[in-house]
N, C-alpha and C positions, 0 to 999 in steps of 0.2 A: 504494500500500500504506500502510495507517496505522500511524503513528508507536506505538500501542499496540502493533503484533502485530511491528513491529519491535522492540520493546522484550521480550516477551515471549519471542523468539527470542534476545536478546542473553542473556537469564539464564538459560534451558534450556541452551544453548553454555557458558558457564559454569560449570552448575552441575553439568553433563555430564563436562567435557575440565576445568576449574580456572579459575584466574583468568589462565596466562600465556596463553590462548586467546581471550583479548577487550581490547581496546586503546579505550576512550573519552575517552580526557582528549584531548579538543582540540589540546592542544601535540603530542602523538603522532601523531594522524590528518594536521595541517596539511601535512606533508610529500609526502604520497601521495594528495594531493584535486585535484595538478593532474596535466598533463602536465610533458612533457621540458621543454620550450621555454616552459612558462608560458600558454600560449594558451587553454586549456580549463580549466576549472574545476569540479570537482562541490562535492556534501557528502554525509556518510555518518555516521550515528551511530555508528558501530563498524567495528574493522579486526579480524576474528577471523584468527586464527593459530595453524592446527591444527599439530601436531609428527610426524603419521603421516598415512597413504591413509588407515589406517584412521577419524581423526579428521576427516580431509575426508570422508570416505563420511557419518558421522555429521553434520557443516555440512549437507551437501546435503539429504540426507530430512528434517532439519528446515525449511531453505530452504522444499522442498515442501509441506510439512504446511502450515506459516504462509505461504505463496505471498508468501516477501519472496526478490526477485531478487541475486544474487552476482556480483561482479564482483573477479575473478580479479588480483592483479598478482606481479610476479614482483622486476625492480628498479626498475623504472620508465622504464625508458629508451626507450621505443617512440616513434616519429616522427608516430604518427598518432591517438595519444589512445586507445588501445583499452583502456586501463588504470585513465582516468579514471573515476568513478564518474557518475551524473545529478548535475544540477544541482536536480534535486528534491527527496533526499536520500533515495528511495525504496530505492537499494539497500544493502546491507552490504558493504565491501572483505571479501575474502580471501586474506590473502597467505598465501603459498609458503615464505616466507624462514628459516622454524625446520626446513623439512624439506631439508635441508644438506648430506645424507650421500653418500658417492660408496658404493656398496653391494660393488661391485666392481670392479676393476680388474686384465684379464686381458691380459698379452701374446699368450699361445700364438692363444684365440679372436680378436686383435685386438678384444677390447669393451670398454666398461667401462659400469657400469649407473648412473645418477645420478639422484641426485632433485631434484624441480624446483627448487627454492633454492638448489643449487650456481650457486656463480659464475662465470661461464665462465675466469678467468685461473685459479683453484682449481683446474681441471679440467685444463688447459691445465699447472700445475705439477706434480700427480697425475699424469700420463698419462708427463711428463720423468725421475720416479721410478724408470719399469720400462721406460726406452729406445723409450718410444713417445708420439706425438701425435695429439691432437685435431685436425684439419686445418679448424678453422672460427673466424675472430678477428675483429675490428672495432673499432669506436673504444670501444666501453663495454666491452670486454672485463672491466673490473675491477667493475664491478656488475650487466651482466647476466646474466639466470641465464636456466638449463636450461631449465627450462618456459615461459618467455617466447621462448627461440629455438623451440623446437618448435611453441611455439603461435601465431608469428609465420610460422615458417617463412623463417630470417634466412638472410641469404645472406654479405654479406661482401667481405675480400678474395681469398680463395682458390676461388670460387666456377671460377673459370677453369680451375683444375685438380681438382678435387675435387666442385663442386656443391653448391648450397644445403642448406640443414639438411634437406631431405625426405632426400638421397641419404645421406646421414647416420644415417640414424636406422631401426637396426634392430629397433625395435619401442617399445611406448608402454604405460606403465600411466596408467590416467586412470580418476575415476569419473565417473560418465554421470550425466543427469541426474534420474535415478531411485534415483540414490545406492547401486546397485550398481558393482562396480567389474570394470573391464574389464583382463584381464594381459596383454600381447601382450609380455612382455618377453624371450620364449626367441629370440627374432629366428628363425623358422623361415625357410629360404631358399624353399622351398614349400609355400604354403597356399591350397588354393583351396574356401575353407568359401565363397565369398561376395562381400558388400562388406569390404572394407577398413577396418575402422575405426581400426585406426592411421593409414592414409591420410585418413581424414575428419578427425582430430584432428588433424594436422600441418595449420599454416596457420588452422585453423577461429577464432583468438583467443579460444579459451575458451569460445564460442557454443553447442558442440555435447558439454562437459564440461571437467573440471578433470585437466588434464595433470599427473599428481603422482611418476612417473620416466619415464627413458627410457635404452633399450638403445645405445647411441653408438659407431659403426664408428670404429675409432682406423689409424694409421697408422705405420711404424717413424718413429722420430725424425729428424729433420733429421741428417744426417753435416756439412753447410755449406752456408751461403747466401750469395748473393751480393747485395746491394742498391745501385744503380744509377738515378742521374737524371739525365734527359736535357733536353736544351732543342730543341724542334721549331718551324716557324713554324705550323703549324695542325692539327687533329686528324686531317687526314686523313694526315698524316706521321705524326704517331703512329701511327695505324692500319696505316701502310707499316712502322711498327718491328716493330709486334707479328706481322705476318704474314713479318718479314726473321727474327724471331728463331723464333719457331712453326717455320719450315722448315730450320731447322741446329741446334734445341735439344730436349728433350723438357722443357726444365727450369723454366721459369716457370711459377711459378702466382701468381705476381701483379703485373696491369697497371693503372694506375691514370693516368688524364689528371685533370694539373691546368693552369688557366688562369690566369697571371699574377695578373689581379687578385684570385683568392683565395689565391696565396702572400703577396700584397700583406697580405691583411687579417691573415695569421696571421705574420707579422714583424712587426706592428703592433700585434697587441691578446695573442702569447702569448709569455711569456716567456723566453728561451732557445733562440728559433730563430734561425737565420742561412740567407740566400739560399745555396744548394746551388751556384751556377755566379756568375762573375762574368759581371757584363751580366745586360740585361734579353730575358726571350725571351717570345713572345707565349703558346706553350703550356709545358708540361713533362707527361712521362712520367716515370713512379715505377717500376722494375721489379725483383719481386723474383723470383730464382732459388735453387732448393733443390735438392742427392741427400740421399740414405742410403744411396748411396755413397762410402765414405772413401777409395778409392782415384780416386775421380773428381774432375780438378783443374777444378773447378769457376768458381773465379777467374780461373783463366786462359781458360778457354773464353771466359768474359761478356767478359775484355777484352778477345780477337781478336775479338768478334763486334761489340763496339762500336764499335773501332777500324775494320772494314767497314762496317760503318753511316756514320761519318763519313765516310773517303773515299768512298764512294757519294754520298753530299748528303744520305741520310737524314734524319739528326741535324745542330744546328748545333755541340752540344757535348754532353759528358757528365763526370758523374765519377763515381768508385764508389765505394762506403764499403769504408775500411781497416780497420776493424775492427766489432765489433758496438756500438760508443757511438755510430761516425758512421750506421751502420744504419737504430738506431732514433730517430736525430735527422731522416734524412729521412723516417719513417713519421708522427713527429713531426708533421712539417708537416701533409702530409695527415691525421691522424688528426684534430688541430685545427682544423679550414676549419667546419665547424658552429660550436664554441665560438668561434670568432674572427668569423663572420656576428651570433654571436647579439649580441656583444662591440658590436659596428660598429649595431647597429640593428633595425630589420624587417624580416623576411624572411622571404618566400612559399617552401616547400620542396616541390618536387616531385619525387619516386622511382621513376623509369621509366623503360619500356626499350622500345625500338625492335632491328631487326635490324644484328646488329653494324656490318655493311658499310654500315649507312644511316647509322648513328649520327654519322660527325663531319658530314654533309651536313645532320641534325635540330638539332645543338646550334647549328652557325652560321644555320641560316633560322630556326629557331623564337627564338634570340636577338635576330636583327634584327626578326623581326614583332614580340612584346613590346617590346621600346624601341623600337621606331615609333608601337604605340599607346597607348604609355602612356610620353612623352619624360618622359626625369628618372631613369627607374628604370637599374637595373644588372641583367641577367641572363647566366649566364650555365653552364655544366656541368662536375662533376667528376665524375670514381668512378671505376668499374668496367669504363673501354671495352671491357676482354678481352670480357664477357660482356654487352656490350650494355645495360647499366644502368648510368645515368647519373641524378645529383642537380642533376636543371635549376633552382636557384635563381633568384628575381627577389627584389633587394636593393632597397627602396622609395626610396634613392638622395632623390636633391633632393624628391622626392613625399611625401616622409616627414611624417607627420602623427598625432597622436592614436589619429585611425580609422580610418588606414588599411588594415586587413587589413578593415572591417567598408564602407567604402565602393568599394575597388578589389579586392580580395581575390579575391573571388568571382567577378570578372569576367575576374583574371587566371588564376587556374586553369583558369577553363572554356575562354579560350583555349588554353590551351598543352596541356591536354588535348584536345581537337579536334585540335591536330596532331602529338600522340600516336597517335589514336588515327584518323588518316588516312595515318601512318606503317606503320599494319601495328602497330602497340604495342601496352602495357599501361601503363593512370596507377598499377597497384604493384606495382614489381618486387621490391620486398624488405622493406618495411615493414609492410605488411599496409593494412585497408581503414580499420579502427578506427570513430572517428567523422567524423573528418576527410573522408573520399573518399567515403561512403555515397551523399551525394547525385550525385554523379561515377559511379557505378558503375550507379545505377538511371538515370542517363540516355546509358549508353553502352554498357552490356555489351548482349550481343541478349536477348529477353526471353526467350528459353526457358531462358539460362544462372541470368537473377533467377529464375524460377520453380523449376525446380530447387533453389537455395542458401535459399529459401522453403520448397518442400517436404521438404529434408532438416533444417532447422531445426524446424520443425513435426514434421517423426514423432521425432525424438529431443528435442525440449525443448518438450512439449508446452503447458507451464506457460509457457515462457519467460522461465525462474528465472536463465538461464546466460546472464551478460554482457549482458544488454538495450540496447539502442540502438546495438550495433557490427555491422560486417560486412554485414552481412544487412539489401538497404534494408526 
């Protein structure tokens, strides 16, 4: 697209919506031209930032009219570049971030309606207001927003009890790319008009329209939680915890394996954390248990369940947090294992999930194949074991070099994708495809699932004005 008719579009939007609706000084744009992690890089003449739907519906038909392509961001925190603009400079940002408002906020329904630039911890303290919760959190809690999880379709720590943001999400206003605008926000329990196009737009990163609120199933508020770390010798103990505590609890929803050397890196590069257990243990389990039962002694359950866990051999140790400081110092840890990899050097991230019961048997072979062929590196898995997604990282360790992501890089993901996806898996469990996995996906999904994800891209963005270069090989 040329630089003229992009230009021509920047002052139509302008002169349209005002001046807070167009962002070009350089110093404003530099922030939102990469990804999370630094890796990708675009450029964009202009960040427009419409303040309504209605202001988005207007961005888009003009999009169309001057055939310059939009790409969507929310906070920027996506793992897989889906945010990034080209490196061309062909398309226009669009950020979310002025449309802020939570619209409503109903106990009785359990809903609350938000727009895509709310922040998910906003949402998350809104929702604490009227004795009810959001049931979906993660490490960017404090900058990612609405329209990014839906259009990611983020999963999380609570995904074990509650489900990823599709199960979440009781309906979607977004405009299409026709710059009509689609309401699905009354969350109807029964509609059978058809396809889905809430369903298409969860997940789709933007490809298939601009997700601008959403309907969000909320939850009574926490009555007490319990938070609990353990020291295991290998995942498949842990695996033995979760399925010790699954059968005498209704009450965790969230399980979380982490492996030494990434407690290692986050006592080492973040400030303020301290080792949860004395001694070194080769795994640990993070586990958090919740009611909205106030008469349910909750505390006490977790610690006769743990203290059975240990006489069994289960566990080698545990300890629990005494109050809500020690809590959130062991989420602490695990929330920081990304910031403290990025801290430590280069690092290959992979977001994928295999079947639960296979998963600690995935994390130690596919760990030993990668540092067998490629000596020097460090690989190795955290997350999610409850639900079967795991972040198999390979840390470039002594191999560490300049170019390394550009001379080994490539070689190591298609590895460990291969045994991904000879595991029975998926290379994206909860990140989405972006730009990052595109190539990963055209050479492993079956080809009538590409054809498909082709032809529904094609009948709704015929132009291909919506997100261009992500998802969709």
């Amino acid at each position: 697209m040329s630089r003229e008719r992009r230009a021509e579009m920047i002052a139509e939007v302008e002169r349209r919506l005002g001046p807070k609706a167009v962002l070009t000084d350089p110093a404003d744009l530099a922030p939102w031209l990469s990804d999370w992690r630094g890796r990708v890089h675009g450029q964009s003449d202009a960040l427009l930032a419409p303040g309504s739907t209605a202001e988005v519906a207007e961005i888009v038909r003009l999009a169309g009219e001057y055939r310059v392509p939009l790409v969507p961001q929310g906070g920027n925190t996506g793992m897989a570049a889906g945010a990034t603009p080209p490196a061309d400079g062909s398309a226009l940002l669009l950020s979310l971030r002025r449309m802020s408002r939570i619209r409503t906020m109903d106990s009785a329904s359990r809903t609350a309606i938000a727009e895509a630039g709310v922040i998910l911890e906003t949402l998350h303290d809104r929702a604490g207001e009227i004795g009810m919760r959001f049931p979906l959190t993660l490490g960017a809690r404090g900058s990612c927003t609405i329209g990014g999880l839906v259009s990611t379709n983020a999963g999380g720590t609570q995904v074990l009890r509650f489900g990823t943001m599709r199960a979440l999400v009781a309906g979607v206003e977004a405009v299409l790319p026709d710059g009509s605008i689609h309401d699905g926000l009354s969350g109807l329990k029964k509609d059978n008009r058809g396809y889905s196009l809430d369903q298409l737009l969860i997940g789709a990163e933007g490809t298939l329209g601009i997700v601008t609120a959403a309907a969000l199933r909320l939850v009574p508020a926490v009555a007490a939680r319990t938070v609990a770390w353990a020291g295991v010798e290998s995942p498949v103990q842990a695996l033995a915890l979760l399925r010790f505590l699954e059968a005498r609890t209704g009450a965790v929803e969230g399980f979380e394996l982490v492996p030494q050397d990434s407690l290692d890196l986050v006592l080492k590069h973040v400030p303020g954390t301290r080792p949860p257990l004395d001694g070194a243990h080769a795994w640990h389990a993070l586990v958090e248990a919740t009611t909205a039962d106030r008469q349910h002694d909750l505390a006490g359950e977790v610690e006769r369940l743990f203290a059975a866990a240990v006489d069994q051999g289960i566990i080698g140790d545990a300890v629990i947090a005494a109050n809500e400081a020690q809590a959130e110092a062991l989420w602490k840890i695990r929330d920081t294992i990304s910031e403290a990899e990025r801290a430590e050097g280069l690092t290959l991230a992979h977001d994928i999930s295999v079947p639960v019961d296979a998963m600690p048997g995935f994390i130690l072979h596919a760990a030993a194949e990668v540092e067998a062929a490629y000596p020097g590196t460090v690989a190795s898995g955290f997350g999610h074991l409850g639900d079967g997604n795991i972040h198999f990282h390979v840390r470039a360790g002594a191999r560490t070099a300049g170019d390394w992501y550009d001379a080994e890089g490539k070689a190591i993901t298609r590895l460990v994708d291969d045994l991904v996806t000879a595991a029975g898996g998926s290379i994206s469990a909860e990140h989405g495809i972006g730009q990052l996995k595109r190539e990963e996906l055209a050479r492993l999904a079956p080809p009538g699932r590409i054809a498909a994800l082709r032809a529904i891209k094609r009948g709704l963005d015929p132009l291909g004005i919506m997100n261009p270069g992500k998802l969709v090989p």
